[in-house]
ZAMARGU-4260 file (C-alpha; in steps of 0.2 Angstrom, whole numbers, plus 5000, padded with zeros to 4 digits):
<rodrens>
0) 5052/5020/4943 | 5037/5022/4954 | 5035/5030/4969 | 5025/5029/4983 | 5024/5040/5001
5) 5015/5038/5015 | 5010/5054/5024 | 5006/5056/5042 | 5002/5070/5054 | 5009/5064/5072
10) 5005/5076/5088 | 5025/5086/5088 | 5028/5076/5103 | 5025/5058/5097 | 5036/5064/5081
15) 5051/5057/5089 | 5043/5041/5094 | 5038/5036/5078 | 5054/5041/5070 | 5062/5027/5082
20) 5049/5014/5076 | 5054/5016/5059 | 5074/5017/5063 | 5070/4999/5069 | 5057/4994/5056
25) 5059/4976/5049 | 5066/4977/5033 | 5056/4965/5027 | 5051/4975/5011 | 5070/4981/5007
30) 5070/4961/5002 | 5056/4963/4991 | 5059/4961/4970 | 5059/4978/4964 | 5059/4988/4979
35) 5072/5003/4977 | 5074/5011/4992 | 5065/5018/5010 | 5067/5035/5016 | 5058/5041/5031
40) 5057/5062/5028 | 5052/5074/5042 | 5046/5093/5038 | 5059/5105/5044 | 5046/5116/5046
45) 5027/5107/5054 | 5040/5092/5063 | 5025/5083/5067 | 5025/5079/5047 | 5032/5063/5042
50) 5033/5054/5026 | 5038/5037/5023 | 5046/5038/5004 | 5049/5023/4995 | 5054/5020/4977
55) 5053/5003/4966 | 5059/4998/4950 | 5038/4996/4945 | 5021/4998/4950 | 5019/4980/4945
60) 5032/4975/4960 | 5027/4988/4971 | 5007/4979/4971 | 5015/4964/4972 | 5021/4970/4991
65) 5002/4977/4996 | 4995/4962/4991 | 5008/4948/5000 | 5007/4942/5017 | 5024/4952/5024
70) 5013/4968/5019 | 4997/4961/5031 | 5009/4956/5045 | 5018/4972/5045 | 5001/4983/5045
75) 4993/4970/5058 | 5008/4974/5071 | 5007/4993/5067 | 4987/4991/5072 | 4992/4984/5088
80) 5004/4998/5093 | 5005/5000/5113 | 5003/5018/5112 | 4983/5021/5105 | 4987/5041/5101
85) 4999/5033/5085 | 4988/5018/5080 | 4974/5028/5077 | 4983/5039/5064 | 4978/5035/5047
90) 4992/5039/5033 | 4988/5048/5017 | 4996/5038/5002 | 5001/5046/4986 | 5009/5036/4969
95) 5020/5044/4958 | 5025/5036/4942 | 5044/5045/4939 | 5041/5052/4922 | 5060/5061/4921
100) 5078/5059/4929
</rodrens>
């Protein structure tokens, strides 16, 4: 299994706003081969945290993803958000390979 998360840091009172973009998202890459499962995780603690968790069966299918044109048109839209204070907000990504369960 292979992980990846996506972490931002949103102003606390945009939190909520993109917590709604991604309750509508696409679900274009729930369609994907290999794609696992998408959870969107806010810190209990520091709310403007968010991480988008998602898990694949491989690193193999989740590259497959990045490098396809669903990936590109999903980015493109989030680039041309409406509200500039989000759009500007560049994600940290991590990768995990799951070594036990």
């Amino acid at each position: 299994m292979y992980i990846v998360q996506s972490i931002v840091q949103v102003p606390e009172h945009k939190a909520e706003e993109l917590v709604e973009v991604y309750r509508n998202r696409s679900r274009s890459v729930d369609r994907q081969p290999g794609f696992v499962s998408f959870q969107l995780l806010q810190s209990e603690t520091t709310p403007g945290e968010l991480i988008v968790h998602m898990s694949w069966d491989t690193k193999e299918s989740y590259m497959t993803w990045v490098q396809g044109s669903d990936f590109k048109r999903i980015h493109e839209l989030e680039s041309n958000y409406p509200d500039q204070e989000l759009t500007d907000i560049k994600p940290s990504v991590r990768r995990y390979l799951v070594r036990a369960e």
